[in-house]
C-alpha positions as CSV (number, residue, x, y, z in Angstrom):
1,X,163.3,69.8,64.8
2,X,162.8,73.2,63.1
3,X,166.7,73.1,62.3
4,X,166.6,69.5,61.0
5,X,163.6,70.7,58.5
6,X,165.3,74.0,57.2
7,X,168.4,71.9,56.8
8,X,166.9,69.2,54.8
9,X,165.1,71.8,52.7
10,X,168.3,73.6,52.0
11,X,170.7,70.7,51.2
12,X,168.2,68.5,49.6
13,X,165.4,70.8,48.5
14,X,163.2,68.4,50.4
15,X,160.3,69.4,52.1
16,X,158.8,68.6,55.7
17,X,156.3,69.9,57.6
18,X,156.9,70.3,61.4
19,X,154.9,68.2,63.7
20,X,154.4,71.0,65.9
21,X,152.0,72.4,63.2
22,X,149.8,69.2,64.4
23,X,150.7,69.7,67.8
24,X,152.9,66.5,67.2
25,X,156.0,68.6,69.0
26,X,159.6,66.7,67.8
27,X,158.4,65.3,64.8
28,X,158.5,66.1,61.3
29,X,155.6,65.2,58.8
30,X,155.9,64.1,55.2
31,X,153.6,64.3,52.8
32,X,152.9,61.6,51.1
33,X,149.6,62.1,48.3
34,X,151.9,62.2,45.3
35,X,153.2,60.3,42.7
36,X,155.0,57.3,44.6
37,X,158.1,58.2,42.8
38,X,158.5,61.8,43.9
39,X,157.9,59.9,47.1
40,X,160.2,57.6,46.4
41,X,162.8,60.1,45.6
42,X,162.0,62.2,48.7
43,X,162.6,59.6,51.2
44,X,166.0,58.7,49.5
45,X,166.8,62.6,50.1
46,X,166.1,62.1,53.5
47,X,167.9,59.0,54.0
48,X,171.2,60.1,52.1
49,X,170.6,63.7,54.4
50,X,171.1,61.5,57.7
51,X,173.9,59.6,56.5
């Protein structure tokens, strides 16, 4: 999961927390108290990252 985060930080200067920070081990959080278009625009980094 650590690899998947530093990845998607690096291609698409998105940011994710990893779950292990929240003992959630495998996971990756996303924040999500913005603006719902920078959230908007975060998830469709995310989705065009795992394409």
């Amino acid at each position: 999961m650590e690899q998947f985060c530093l990845e998607l930080l690096e291609k698409k200067s998105t940011l994710t927390v990893l779950g292990s920070c929240f003992e959630r081990e495998g996971y990756a959080r996303i924040g999500y108290a913005c603006n719902a278009e920078v959230l908007k625009e975060g998830l469709n980094r995310i989705s065009l990252f795992l394409r």
